[in-house]
C-alpha positions, 0 to 999 in steps of 0.5 A: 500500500502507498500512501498518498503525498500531500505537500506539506506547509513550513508549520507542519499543516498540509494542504487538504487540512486548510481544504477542508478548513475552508470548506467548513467554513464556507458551510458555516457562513451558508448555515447561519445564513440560511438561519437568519433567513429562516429567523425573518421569515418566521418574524413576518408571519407573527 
């Protein structure tokens, strides 16, 4: 079995872990936004 190679940063990090960072990141911002759609939409129909 071989292991996959990833380039690996000065500190250690390699690049898919930032990857994935910026993924859940990028997820995070969708959620809260579908949040504060969801907050907007239930205070028009009080």
């Amino acid at each position: 079995m071989s292991k996959e190679t990833r380039s690996i940063d000065k500190k250690g990090f390699s690049n898919k872990f930032f990857e994935e960072l910026d993924k859940e990141h990028d997820n995070a911002k969708d959620f809260a936004k579908r949040q504060k759609e969801l907050k907007e939409k239930k205070k028009q129909q009080i």
